[in-house]
N, CA, C and O of each residue as an XYZ file, in Angstrom:
820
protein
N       0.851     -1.190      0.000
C       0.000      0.000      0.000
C       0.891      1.247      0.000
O       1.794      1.403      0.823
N       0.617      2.052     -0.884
C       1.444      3.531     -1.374
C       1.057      4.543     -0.550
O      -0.013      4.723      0.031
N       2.212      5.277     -0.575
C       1.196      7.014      0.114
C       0.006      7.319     -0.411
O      -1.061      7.643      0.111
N       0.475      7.111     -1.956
C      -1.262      7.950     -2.186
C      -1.989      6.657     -2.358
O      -3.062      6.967     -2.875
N      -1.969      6.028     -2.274
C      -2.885      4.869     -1.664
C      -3.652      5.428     -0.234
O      -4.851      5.707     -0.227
N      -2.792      5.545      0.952
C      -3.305      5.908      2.021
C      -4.147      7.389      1.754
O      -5.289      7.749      2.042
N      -3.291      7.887      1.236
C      -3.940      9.029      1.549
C      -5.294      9.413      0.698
O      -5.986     10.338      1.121
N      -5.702      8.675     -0.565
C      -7.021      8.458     -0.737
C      -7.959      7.692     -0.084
O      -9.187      7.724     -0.157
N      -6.960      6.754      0.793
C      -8.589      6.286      1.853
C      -8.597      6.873      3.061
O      -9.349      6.355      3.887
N      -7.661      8.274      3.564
C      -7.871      8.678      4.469
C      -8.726      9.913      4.507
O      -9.018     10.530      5.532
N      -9.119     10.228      3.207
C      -9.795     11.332      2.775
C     -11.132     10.939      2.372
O     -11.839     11.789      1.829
N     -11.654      9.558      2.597
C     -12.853      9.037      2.378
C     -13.632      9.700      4.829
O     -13.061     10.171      5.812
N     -14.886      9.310      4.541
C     -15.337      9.541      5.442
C     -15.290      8.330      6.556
O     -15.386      7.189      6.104
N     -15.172      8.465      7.738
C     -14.841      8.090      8.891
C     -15.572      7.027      8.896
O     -16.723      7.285      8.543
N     -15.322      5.499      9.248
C     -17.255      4.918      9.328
C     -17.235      4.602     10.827
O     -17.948      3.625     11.055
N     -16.530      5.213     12.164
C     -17.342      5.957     13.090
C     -17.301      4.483     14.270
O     -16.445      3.610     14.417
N     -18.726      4.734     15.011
C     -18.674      3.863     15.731
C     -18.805      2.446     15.502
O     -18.340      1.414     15.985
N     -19.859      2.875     14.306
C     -20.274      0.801     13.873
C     -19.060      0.242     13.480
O     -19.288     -0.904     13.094
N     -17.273      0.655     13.356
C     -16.384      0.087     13.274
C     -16.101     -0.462     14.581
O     -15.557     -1.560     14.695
N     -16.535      0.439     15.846
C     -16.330     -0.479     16.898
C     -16.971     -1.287     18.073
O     -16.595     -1.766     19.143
N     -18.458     -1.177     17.132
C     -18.957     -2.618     17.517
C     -18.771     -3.970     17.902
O     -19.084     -4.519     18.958
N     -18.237     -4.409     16.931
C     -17.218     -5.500     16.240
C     -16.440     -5.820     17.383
O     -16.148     -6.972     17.704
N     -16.039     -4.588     18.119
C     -14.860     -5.156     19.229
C     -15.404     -5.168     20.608
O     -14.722     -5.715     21.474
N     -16.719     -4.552     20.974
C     -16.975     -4.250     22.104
C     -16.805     -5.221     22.860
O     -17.012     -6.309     22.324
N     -16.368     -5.247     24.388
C     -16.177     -6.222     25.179
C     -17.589     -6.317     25.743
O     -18.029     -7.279     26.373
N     -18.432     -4.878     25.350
C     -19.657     -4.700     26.243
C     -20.431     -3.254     24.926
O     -19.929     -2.568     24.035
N     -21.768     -3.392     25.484
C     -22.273     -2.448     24.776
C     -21.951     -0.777     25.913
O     -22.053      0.415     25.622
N     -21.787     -1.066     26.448
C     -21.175     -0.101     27.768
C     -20.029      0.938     27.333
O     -19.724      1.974     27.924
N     -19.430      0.379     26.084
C     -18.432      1.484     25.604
C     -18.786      2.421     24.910
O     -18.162      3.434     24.593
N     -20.297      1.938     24.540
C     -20.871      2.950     23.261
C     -20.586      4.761     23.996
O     -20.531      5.146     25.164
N     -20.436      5.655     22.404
C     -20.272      7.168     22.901
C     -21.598      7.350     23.418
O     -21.531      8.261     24.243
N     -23.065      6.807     23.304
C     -23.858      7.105     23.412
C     -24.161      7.841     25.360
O     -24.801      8.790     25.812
N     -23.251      6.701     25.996
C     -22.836      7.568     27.629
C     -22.238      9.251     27.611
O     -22.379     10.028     28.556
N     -21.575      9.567     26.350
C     -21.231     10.741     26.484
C     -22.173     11.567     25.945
O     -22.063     12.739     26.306
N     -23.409     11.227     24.903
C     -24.121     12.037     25.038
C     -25.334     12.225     26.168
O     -26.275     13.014     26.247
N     -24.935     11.289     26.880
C     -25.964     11.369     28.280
C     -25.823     12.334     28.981
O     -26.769     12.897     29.531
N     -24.108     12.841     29.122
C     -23.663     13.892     29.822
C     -22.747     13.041     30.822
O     -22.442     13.622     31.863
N     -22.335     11.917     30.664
C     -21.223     11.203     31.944
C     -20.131     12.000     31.543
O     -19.820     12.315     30.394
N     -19.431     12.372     32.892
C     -18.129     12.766     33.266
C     -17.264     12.158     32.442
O     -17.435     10.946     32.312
N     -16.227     12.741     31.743
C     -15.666     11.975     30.922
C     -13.862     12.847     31.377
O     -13.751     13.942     31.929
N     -12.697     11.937     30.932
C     -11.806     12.665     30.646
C     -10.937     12.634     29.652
O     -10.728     11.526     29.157
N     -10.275     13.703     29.151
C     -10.016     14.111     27.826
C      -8.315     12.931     27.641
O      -7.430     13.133     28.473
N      -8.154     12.179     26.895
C      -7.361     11.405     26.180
C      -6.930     11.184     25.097
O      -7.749     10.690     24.323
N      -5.564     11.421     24.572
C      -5.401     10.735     22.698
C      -4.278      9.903     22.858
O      -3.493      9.796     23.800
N      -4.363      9.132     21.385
C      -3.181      8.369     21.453
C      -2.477      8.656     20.032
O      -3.207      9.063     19.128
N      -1.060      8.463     19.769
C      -0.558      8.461     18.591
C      -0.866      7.035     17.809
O      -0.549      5.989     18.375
N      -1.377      7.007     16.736
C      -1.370      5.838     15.395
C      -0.321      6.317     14.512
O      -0.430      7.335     13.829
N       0.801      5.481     14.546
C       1.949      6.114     13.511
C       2.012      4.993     12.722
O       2.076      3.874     13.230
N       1.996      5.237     11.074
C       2.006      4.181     10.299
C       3.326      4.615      9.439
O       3.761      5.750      9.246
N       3.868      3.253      8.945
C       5.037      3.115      8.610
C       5.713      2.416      7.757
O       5.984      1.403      8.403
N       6.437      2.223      6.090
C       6.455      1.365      5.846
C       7.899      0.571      6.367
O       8.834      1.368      6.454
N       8.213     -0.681      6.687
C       9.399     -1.047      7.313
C      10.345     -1.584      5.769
O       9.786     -1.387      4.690
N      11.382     -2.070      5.778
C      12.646     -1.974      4.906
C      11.733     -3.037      4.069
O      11.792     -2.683      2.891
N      10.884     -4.236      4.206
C      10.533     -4.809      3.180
C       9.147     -4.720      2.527
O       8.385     -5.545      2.024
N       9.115     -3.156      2.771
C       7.574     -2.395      2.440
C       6.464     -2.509      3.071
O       5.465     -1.817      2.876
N       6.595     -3.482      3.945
C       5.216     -3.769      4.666
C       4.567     -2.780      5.259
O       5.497     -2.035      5.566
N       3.329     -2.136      5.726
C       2.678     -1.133      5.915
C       2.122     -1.556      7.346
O       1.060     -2.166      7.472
N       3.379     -0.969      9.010
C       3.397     -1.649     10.003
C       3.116     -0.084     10.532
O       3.342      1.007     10.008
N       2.490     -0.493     11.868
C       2.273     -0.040     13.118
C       3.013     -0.103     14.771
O       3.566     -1.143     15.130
N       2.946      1.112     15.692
C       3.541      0.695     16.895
C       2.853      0.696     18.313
O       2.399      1.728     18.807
N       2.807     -0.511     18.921
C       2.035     -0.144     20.427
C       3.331     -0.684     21.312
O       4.495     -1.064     21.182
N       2.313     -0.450     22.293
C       3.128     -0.787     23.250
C       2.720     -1.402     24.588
O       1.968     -0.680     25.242
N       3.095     -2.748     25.224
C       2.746     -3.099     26.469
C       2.823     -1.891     27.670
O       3.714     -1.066     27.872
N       1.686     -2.091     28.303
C       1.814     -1.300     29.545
C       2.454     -1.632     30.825
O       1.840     -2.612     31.247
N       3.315     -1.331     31.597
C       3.912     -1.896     32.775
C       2.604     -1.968     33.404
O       1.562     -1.345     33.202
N       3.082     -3.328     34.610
C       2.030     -3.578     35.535
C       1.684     -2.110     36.356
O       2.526     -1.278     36.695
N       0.523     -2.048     36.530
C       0.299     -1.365     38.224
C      -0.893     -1.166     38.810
O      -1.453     -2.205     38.458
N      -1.557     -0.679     39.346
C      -2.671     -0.993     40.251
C      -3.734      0.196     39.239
O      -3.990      1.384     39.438
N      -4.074     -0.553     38.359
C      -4.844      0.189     37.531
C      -5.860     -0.732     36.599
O      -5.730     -1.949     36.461
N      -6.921      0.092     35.972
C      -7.751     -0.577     35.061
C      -6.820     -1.562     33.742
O      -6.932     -2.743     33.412
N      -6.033     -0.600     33.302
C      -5.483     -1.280     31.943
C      -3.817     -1.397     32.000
O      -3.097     -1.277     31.009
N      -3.305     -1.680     33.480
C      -2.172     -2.646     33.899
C      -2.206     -3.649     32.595
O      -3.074     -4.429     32.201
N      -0.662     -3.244     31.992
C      -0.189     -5.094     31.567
C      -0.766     -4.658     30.431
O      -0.005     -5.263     29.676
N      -1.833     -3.837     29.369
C      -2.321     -3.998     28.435
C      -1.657     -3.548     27.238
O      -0.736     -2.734     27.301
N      -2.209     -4.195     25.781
C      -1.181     -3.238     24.190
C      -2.332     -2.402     24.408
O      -3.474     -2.567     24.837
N      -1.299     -0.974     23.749
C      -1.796      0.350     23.969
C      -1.242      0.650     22.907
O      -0.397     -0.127     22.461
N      -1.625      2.108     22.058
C      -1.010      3.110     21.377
C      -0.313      3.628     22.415
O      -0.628      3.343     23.570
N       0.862      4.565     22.090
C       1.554      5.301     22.528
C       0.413      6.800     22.887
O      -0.058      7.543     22.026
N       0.207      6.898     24.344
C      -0.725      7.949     24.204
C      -1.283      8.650     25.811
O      -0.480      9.582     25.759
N      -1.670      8.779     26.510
C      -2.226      9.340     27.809
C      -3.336     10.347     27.724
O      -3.875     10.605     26.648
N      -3.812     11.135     29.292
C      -4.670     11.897     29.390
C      -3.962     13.670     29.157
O      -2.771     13.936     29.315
N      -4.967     14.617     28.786
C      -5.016     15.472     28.194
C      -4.239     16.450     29.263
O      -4.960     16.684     30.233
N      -2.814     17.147     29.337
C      -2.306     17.716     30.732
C      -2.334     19.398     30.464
O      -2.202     19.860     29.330
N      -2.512     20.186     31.588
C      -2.453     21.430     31.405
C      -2.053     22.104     30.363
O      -2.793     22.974     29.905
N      -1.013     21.881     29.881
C       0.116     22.523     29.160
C      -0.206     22.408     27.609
O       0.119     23.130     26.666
N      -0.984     21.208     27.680
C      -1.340     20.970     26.151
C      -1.916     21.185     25.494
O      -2.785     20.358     25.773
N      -2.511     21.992     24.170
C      -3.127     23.157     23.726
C      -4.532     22.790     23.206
O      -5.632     23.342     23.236
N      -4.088     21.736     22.762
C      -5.328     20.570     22.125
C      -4.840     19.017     22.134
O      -3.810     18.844     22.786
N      -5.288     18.083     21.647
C      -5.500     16.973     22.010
C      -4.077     16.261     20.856
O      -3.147     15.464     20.735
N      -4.694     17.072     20.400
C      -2.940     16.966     19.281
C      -1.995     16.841     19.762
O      -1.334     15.805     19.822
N      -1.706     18.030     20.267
C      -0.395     17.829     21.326
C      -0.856     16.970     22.094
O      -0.226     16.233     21.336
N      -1.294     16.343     22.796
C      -1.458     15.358     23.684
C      -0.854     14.110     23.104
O       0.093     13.605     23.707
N      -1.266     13.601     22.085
C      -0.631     12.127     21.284
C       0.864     13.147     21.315
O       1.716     13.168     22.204
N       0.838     13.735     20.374
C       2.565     14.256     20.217
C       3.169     14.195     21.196
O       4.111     13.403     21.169
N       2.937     14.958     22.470
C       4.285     14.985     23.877
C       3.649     13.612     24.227
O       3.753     13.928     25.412
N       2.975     12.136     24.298
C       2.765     11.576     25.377
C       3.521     10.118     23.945
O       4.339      9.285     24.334
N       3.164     10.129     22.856
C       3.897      9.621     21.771
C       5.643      9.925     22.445
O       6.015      8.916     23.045
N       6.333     10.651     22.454
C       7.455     11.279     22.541
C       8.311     10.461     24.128
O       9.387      9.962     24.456
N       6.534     10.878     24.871
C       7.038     10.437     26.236
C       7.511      9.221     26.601
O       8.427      8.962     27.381
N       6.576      8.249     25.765
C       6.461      7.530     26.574
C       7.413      6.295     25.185
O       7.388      5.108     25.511
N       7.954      6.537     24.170
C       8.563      5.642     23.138
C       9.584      6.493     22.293
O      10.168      6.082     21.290
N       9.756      8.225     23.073
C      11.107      8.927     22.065
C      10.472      8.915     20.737
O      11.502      9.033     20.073
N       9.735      8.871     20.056
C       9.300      8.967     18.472
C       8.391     10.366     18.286
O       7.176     10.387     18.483
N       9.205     11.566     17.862
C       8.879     13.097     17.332
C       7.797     12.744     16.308
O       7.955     13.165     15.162
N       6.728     12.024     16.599
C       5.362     12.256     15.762
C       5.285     13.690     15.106
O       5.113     13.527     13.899
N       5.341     14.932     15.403
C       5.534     15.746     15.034
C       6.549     16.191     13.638
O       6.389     17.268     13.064
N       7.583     15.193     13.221
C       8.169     14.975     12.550
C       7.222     14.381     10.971
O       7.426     14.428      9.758
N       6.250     13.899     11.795
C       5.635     13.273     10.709
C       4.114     13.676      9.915
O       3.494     14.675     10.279
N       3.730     13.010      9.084
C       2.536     13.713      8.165
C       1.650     12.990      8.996
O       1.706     11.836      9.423
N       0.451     14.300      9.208
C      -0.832     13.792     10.070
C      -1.625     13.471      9.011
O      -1.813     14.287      8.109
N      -2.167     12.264      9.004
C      -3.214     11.476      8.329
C      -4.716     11.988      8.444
O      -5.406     12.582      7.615
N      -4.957     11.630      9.541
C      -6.291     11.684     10.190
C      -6.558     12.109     11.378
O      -5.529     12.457     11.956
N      -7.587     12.243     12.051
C      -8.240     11.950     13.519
C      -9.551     11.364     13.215
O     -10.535     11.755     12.587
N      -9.139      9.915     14.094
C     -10.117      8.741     13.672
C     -11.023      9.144     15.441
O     -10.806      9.731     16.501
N     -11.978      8.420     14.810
C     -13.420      8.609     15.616
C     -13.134      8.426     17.711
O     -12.889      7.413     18.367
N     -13.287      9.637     18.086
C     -13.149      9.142     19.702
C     -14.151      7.993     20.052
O     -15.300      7.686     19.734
N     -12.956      7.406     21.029
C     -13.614      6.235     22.344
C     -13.731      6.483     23.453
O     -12.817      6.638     24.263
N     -15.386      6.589     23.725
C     -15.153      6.320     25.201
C     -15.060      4.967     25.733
O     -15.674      3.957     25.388
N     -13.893      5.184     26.931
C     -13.934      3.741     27.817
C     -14.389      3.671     29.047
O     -13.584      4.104     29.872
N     -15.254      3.336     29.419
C     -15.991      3.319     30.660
C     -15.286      3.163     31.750
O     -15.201      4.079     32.568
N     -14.731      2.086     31.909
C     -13.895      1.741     33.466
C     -12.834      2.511     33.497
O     -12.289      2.346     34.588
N     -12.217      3.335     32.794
C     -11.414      4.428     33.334
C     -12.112      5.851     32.924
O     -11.565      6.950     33.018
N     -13.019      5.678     32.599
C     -13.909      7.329     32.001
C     -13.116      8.105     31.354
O     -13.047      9.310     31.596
N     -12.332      7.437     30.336
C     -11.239      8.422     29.371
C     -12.182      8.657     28.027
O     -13.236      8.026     28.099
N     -12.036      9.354     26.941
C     -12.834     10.177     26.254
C     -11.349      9.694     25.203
O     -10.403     10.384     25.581
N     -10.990      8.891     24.229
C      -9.738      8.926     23.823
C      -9.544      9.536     22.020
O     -10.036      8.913     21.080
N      -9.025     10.379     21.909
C      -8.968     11.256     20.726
C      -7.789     10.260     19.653
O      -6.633     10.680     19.706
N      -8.016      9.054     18.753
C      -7.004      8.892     17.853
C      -6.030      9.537     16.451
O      -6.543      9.488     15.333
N      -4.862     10.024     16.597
C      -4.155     10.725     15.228
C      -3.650      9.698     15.221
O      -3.236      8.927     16.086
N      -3.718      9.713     13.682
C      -2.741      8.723     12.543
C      -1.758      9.652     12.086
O      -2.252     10.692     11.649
N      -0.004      9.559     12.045
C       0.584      9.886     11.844
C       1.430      8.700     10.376
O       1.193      7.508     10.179
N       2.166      9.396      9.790
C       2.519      8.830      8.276
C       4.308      9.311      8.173
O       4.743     10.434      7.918
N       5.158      7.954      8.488
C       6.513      8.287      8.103
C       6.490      7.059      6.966
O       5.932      5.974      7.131
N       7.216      7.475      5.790
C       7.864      6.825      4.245
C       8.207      5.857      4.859
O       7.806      4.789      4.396
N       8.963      5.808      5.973
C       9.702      4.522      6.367
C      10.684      4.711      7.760
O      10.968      5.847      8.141
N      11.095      3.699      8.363
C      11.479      3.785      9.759
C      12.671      4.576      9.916
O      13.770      4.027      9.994
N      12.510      6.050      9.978
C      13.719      6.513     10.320
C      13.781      7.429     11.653
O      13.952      8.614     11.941
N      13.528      6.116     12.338
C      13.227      6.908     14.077
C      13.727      5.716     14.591
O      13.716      4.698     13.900
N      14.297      5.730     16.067
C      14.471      5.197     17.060
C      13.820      4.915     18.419
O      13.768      6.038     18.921
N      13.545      4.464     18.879
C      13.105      4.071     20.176
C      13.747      4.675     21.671
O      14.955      4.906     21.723
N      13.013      4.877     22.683
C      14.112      4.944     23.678
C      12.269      5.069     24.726
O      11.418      5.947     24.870
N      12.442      3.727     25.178
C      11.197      3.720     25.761
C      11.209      4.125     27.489
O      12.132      4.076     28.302
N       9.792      4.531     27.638
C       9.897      4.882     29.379
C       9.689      3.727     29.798
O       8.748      2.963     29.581
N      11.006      3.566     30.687
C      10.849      2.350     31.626
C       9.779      2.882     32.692
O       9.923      2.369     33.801
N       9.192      3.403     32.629
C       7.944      3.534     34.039
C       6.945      3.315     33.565
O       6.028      2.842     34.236
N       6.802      3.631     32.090
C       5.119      3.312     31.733
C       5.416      2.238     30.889
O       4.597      1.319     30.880
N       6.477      2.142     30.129
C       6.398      0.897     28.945
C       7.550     -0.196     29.032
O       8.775     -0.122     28.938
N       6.267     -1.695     29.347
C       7.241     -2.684     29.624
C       7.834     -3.003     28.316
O       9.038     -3.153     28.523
N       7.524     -3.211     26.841
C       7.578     -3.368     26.061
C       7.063     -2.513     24.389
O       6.055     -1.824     24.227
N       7.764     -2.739     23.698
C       7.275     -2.080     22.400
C       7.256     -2.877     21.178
O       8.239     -3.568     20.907
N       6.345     -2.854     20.496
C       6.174     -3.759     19.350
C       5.935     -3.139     18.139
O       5.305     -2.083     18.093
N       6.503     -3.847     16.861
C       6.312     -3.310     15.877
C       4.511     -4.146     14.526
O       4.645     -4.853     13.527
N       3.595     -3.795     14.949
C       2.570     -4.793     13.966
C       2.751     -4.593     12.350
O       2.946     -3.536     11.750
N       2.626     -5.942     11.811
C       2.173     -5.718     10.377
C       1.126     -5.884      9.815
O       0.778     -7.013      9.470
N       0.126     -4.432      9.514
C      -1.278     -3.936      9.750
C      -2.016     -5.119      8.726
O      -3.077     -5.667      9.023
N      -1.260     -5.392      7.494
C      -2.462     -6.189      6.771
C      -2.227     -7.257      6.924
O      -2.961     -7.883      6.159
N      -1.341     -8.216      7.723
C      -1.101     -9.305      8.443
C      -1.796     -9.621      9.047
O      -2.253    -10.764      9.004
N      -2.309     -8.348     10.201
C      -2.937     -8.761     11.503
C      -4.421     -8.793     11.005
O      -5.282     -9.444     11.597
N      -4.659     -8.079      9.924
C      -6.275     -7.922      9.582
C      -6.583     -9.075      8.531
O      -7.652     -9.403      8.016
N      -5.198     -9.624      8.369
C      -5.990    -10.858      7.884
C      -5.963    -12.005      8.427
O      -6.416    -13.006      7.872
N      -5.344    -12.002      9.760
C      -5.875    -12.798     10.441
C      -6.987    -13.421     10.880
O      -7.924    -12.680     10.583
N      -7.357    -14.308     11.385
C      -9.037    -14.689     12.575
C      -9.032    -13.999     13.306
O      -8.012    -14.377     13.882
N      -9.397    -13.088     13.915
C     -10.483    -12.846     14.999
C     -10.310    -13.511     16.287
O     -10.884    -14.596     16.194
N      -9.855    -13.393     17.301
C      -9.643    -14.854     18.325
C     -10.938    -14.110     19.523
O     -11.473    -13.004     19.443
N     -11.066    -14.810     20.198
C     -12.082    -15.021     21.067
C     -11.436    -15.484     22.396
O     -10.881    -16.582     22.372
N     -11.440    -14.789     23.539
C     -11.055    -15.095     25.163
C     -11.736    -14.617     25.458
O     -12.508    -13.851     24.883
N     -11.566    -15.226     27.364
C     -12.573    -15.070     28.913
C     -11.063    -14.047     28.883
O      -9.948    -14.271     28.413
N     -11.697    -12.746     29.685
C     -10.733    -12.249     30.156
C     -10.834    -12.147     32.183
O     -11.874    -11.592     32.540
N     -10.229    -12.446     32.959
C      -9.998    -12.253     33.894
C     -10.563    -10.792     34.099
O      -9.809    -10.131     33.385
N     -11.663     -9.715     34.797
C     -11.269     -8.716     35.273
C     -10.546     -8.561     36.680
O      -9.554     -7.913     37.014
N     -11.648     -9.625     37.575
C     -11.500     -9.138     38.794
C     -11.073    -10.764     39.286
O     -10.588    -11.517     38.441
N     -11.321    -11.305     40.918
C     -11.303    -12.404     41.344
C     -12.598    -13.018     40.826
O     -12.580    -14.181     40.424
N     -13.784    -12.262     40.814
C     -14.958    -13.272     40.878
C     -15.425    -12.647     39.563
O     -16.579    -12.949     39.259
N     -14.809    -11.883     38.760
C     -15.657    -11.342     37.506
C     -14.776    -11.826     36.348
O     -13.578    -11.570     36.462
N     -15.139    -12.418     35.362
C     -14.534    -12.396     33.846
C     -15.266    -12.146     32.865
O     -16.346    -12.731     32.792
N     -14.892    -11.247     31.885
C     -15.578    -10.793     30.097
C     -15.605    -11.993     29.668
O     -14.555    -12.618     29.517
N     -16.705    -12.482     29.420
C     -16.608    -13.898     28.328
C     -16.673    -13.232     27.095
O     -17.254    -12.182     26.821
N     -15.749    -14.256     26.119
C     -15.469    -14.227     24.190
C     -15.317    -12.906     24.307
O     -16.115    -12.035     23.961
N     -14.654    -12.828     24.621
C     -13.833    -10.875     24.307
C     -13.281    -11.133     22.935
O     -12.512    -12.091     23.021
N     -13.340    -10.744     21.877
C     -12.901    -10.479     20.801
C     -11.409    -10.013     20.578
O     -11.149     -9.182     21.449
N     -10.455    -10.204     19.841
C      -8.985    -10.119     20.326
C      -8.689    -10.067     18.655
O      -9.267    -10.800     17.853
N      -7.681     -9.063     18.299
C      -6.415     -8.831     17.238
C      -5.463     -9.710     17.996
O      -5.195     -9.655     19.197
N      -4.822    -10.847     16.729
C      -3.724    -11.442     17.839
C      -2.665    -11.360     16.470
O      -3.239    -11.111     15.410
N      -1.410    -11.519     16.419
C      -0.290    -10.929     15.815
C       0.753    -11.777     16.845
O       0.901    -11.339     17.986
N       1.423    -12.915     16.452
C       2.191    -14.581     17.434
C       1.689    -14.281     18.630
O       0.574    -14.765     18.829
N       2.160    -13.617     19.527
C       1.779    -13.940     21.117
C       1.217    -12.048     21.516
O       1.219    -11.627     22.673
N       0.970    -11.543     20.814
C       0.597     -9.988     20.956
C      -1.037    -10.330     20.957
O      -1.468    -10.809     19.908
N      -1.917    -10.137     21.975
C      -3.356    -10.420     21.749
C      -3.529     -8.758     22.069
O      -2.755     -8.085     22.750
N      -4.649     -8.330     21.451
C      -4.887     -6.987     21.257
C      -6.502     -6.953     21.715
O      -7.145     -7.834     21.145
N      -7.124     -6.294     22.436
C      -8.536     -5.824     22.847
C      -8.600     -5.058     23.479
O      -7.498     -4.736     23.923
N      -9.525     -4.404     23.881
C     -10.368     -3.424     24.373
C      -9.906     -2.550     23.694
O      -9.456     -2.980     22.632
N      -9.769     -0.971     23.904
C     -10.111      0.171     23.282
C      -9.213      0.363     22.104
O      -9.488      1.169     21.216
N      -7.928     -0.525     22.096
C      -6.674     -0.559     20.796
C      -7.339     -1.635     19.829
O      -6.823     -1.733     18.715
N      -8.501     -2.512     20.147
C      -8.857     -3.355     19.305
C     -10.342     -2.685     18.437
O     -10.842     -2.823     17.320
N     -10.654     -1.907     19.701
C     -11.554     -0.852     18.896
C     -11.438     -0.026     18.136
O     -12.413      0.152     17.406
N     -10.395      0.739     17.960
C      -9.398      1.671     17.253
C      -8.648      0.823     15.954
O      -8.576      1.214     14.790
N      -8.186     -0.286     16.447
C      -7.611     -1.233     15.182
C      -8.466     -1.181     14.342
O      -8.148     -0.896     13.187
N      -9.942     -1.471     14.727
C     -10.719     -1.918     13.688
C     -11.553     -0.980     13.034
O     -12.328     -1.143     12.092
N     -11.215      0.222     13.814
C     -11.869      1.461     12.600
C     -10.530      1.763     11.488
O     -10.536      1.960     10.273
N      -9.498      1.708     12.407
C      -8.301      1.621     11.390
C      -8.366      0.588      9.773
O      -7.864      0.827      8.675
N      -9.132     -0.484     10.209
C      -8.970     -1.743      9.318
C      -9.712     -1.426      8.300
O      -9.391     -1.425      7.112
N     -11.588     -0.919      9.199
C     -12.462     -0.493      7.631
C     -11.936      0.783      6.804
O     -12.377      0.893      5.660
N     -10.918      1.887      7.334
C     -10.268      2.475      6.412
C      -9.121      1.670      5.421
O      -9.402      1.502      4.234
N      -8.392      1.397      5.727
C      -7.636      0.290      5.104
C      -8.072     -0.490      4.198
O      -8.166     -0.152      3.018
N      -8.257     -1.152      4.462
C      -8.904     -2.698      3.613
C     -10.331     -2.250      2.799
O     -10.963     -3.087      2.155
């Protein structure tokens, strides 16, 4: 897939939430809570797409270090909540992209802003930019406090994969049954990055 490949399907129209149907762990994620008026808080993440040395058209997340939180341990975009300093939500993926994996998104061509998620169990409101480098000419230098790990996906690999299906553990006495999962060898992908994948995918594909 070419630049102007991408960039004619990024100039087609958004197809929104019914892309993330498909992934819901629950109907509970729908935006429809934010037009109720629930408390929400402001979040983005960076989507940086990329082609790697044997053209493939790859993506970057990243494991979350453990800690006493909703989405401990989970693949994430590179991304956080919305901080004083930051002017719009833009900057938010840009300094929290930067923060938290060293990669000057800012360096690169903004694609899009794909459709916000709300996620209920942390009440984040999450704003996605797609960012566009020719090819990998960035480095890594990850925060050891927020990121146990970093991975590189290969986007039409993973979308042509199956679909996998798990019980997820929440609590001691609670588990999500058939949670819907992006899996890529041992990388299983759900909740709000699998929701986001897959609005990513109906642009794509």
């Amino acid at each position: 897939m070419t630049h102007a490949d991408l960039i004619t399907k990024f100039k087609k129209e958004l197809p929104g939430e019914k892309s993330h149907f498909a992934f819901m762990p629950s109907r509970g994620s729908s935006m429809e809570q934010i037009r109720r008026g629930i408390t929400f808080r402001d979040a983005a993440v960076a989507i940086i797409l990329f082609h790697d040395e044997a053209g493939k058209l790859c993506t970057i997340v990243t494991r979350r270090q453990e800690y006493d939180g909703s989405h401990s341990g989970q693949i994430s975009f590179p991304g956080g909540k919305k901080e004083l300093d930051d002017t719009n939500l833009l900057d938010t993926a840009i300094r929290e992209c930067y923060e938290e994996i060293g990669v000057h998104a800012r360096n690169f061509e903004l694609l899009k802003e794909l459709t916000p998620l709300f996620v209920p169990v942390s009440q984040f409101l999450i704003t996605p930019y797609v960012f566009y480098s020719p090819n990998k000419s960035f480095d890594y230098m990850r925060s050891e406090r927020e990121v146990a790990a970093i991975y590189e996906l290969d986007l039409l690999a993973l979308y042509a994969s199956e679909v996998v299906r798990i019980d997820i553990p929440i609590q001691a006495d609670l588990t999500m049954k058939n949670v819907p999962h992006f899996k890529q060898g041992d990388i299983l992908i759900w909740g709000a990055t699998a929701l986001i994948l897959n609005e990513l995918k109906d642009i794509l594909i």
